[in-house]
N, C-alpha and C positions, 0 to 999 in steps of 0.2 A: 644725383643719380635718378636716373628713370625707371619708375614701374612698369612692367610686362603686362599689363591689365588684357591681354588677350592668353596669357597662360592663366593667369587666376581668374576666368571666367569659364575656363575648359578643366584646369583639374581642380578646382571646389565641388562641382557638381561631380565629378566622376569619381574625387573620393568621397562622399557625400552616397553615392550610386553605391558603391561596393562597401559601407559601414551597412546600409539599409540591406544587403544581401550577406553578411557575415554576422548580422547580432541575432538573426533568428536563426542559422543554422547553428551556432556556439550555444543556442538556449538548448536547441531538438537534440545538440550530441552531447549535452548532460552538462554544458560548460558552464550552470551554476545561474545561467539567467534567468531559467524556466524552472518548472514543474508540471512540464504539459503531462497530463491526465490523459490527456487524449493518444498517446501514444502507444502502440499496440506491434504485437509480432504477429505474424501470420498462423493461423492455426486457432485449436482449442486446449492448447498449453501454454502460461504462464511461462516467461523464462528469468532468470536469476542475471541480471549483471550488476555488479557491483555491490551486491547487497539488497537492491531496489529491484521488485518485482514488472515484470512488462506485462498489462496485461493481454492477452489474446484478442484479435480478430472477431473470433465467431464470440466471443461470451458477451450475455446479455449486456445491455449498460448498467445494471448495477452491480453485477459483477467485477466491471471494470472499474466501477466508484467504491466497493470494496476494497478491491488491492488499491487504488490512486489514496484511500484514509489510511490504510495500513501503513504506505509509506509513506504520510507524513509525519508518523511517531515511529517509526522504524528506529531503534538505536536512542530511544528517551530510555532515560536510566531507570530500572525497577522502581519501583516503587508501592508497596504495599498500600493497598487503597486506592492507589492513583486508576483515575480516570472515572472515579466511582461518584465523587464528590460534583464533578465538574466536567466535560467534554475535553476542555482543553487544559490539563495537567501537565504540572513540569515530570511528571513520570509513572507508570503506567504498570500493574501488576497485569496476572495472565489472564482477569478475565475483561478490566479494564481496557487493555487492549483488544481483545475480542471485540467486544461490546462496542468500540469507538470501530471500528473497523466496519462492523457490522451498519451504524449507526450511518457511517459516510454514504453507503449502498441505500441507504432507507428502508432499512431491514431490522431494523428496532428503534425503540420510541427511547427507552431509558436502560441504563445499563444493568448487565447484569453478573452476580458474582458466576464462580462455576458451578456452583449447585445450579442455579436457574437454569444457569447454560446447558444444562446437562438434560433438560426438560424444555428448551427452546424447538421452535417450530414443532417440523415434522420428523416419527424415526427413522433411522437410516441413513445412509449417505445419503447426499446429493449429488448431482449430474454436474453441478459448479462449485458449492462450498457443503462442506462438513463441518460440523463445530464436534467438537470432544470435550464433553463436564462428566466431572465428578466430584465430589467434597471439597478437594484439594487442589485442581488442577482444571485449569482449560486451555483450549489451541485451537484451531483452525486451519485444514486444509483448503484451499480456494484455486481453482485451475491446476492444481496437480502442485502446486507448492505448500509448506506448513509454513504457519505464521503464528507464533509461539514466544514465550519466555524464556522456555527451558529447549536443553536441545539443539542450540544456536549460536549463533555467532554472540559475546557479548552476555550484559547480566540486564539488557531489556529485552522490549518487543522488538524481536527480528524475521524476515525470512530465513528457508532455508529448504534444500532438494529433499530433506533425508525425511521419509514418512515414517521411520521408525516409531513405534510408539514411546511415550515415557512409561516409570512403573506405574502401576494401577489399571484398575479397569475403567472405561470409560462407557460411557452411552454416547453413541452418533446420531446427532440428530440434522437436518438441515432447512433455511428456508422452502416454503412453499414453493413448488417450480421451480427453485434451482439446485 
């Protein structure tokens, strides 16, 4: 039997052609290839799908390398301590995860519990992230989403829409300029 070697010289290349145009769109629509960072919604709000934060259009870029660290521990299982010891922890308490999130953006050197956190930066909200410390307790709002332990989907660091607060009081403080 004869080979077709004028088909297999036309469809290698053209299915060749259309893997090279399907494995980067399966990455961009979340199909598990990627983690592009780079990916953003229009606007100056974060939006929630799946769990994973998008981050906006207008916010600065370390705003946007803030949520891009936040979700890559999104959904690491609690961990008292965790993230304290080390950057990259199998699991991540609430200020730990702050602290690494914060750390992704280049908005801190070394982590901090939520006392510290609660004495971070500058007072007051911020125009892109707010941290929230107190004795017991920290979280972070970042483009209009919270990024928190408690409060959330899950018993780690998760996003999540709802700005309610937890109990306690807190001090807001936020980076410089954002």
């Amino acid at each position: 039997m004869r080979k077709n070697t004028s088909f297999t010289r036309i469809a290698v290349p053209a299915v060749l052609a259309v893997l090279a145009l399907l494995i980067p769109a399966t990455a961009q629509a979340g199909g598990g290839l990627s983690t592009n960072s780079d990916e953003t919604v229009p606007g100056s709000k974060a939006k929630l799908v799946g769990g994973r934060a998008i981050a906006p259009a207008d916010a600065p870029k370390q705003v946007q390398k803030v949520i891009a660290a936040a979700n890559k521990i999104r959904n690491k299982p609690y961990k008292w301590g965790g993230g304290h010891g080390d950057w990259k922890d199998k699991g991540y308490d609430c200020s730990g995860a702050v602290s690494y999130a914060l750390h992704g953006g280049k908005l801190l050197d070394v982590p901090l519990d939520s006392t510290g956190l609660s004495r971070y930066g500058v007072k007051g909200k911020g125009s892109w992230i707010s941290v929230y410390g107190n004795p017991g307790h920290a979280y972070m709002v970042v483009a209009g989403l919270r990024f928190d332990t408690a409060a959330t989907r899950g018993d780690g660091p998760s996003w999540s829409k709802s700005l309610q607060s937890t109990s306690g009081k807190f001090k807001v403080r936020h980076p410089r300029g954002l």
